[in-house]
N, C-alpha and C positions, 0 to 999 in steps of 0.2 A: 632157731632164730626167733626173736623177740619183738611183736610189732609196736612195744612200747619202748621200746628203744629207738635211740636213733640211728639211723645206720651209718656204714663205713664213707658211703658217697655224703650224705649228709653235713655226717662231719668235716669232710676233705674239702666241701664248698662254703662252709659256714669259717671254717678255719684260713682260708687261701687270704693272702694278704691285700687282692682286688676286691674281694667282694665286702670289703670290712667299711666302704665308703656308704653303702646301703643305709636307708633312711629307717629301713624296719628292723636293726640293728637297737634301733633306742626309740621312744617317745620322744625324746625332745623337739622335734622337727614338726609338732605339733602346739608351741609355744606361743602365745598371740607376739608377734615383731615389737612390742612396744613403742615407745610416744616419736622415738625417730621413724620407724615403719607405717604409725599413723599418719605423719606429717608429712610422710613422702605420696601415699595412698590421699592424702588430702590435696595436696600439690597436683598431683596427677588430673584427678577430678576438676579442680578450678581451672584447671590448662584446658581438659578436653571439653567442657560445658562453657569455656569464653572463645575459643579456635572452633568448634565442631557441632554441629546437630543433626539429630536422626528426624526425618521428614517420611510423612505416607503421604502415596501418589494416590490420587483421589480420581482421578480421570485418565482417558486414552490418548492424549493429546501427546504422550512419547512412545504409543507404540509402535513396533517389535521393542524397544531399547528397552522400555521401564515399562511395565503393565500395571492396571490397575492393582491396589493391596503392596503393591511391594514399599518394603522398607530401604530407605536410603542414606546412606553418610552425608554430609555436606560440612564440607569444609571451608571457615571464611576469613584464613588469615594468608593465603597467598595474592590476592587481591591487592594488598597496601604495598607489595611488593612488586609485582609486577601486572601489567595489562593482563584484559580479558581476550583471550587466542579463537582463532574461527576453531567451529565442531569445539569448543567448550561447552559443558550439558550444565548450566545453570540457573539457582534460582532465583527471582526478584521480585519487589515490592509491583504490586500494579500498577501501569503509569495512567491509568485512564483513573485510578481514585485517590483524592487527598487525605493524609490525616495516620493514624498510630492503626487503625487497625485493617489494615486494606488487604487483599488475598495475596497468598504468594504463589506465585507460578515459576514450573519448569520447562526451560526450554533452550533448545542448540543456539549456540553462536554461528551463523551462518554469512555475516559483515561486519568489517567491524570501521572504525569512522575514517571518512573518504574515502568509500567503498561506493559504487552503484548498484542496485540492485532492481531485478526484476526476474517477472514470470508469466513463461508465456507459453504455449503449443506443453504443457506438462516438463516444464523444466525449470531449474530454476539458471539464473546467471548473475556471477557476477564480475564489475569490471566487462562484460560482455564477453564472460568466459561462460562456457555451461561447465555446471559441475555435475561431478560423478560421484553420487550420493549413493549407497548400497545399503545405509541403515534406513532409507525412507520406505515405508511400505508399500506406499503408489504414489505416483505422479500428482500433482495437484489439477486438480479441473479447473481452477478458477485461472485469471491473467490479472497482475495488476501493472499501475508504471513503473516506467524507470523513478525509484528515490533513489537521491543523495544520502547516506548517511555522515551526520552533520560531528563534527570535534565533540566529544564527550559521550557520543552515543554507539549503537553496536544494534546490531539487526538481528534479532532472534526468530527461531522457527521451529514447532512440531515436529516431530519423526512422523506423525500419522496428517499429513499436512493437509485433509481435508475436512478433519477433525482435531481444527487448534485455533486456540483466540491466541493471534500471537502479530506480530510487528507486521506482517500482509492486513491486517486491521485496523492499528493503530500506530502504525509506523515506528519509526526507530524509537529503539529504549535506552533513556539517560541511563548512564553505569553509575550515578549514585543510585540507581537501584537496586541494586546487584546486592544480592544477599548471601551469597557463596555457590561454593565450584561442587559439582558431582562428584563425589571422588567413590563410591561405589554402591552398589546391592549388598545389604545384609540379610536378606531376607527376604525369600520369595515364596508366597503362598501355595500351596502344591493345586488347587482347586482353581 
């Protein structure tokens, strides 16, 4: 027996009429797509860079959710379609500064307009319902009053709710601010 031969199994698998679909069968499969392939590969790109952007989370103001370092999807084309939903994790322009370059912040939907809201004894409520929050990491220490949140706006809050500049500060945030929805973690630092 010959090991510069190929053998009998060899042959028997190379020859079988399923494995003939195989890409290591030819080179060709290594061809650039040309100008229709580009243009689709083009297409894709302008879709995903005017609907989507990757955001890093620079503070603790979402933890457990989102920790510092991590990278994030946001997605900002289902907004023209429908309303912003309560525990929606988004992000927005700052309502406390005018003008093109102001911070953007993330943060839970937690009211959203004609809603009351308040916090008191480390709870939050709303409508005068307490909720049952399990992604908050502690209770707030602070109390503030009952707001109204008014037509056009939505009441946002922290996961880490005693480290967040969020609408217990500066009260409800107009949803022309909104700059898109959470839609996941791609990327979490291991350190």
């Amino acid at each position: 027996m010959s090991f510069l031969r190929p053998s009998a199994m060899y042959n028997l698998v190379m020859t079988y009429p399923s494995s003939r679909w195989m890409p290591c069968q030819s080179w060709s499969f290594l061809r650039w797509p040309g100008l229709e392939g580009f243009f689709r590969v083009l297409v894709v790109f302008l879709l995903w860079s005017t609907f989507s952007q990757l955001c890093y989370i620079p503070s603790s103001s979402m933890y457990p959710t989102l920790r510092v370092g991590d990278r994030i999807i946001v997605e900002k084309a289902s907004y023209y379609i429908r309303t912003p939903a309560i525990r929606d994790i988004v992000t927005f322009r700052d309502p406390t500064q005018h003008g093109e370059n102001t911070n953007v912040f993330i943060k839970r939907i937690v009211a959203k307009e004609g809603d009351t809201v308040e916090v008191h004894h480390g709870v939050l409520y709303v409508n005068g319902v307490a909720q049952e929050e399990n992604f908050v990491i502690e209770p707030p220490t602070y109390t503030t009053k009952l707001t109204y949140v008014p037509t056009g706006h939505v009441y946002v809050m922290g996961d880490n709710r005693n480290n967040s500049y969020d609408s217990h500060v500066w009260g409800p945030l107009p949803m022309k601010n909104i700059v898109g929805r959470y839609v996941m973690c791609c990327h979490r630092p291991t350190n």
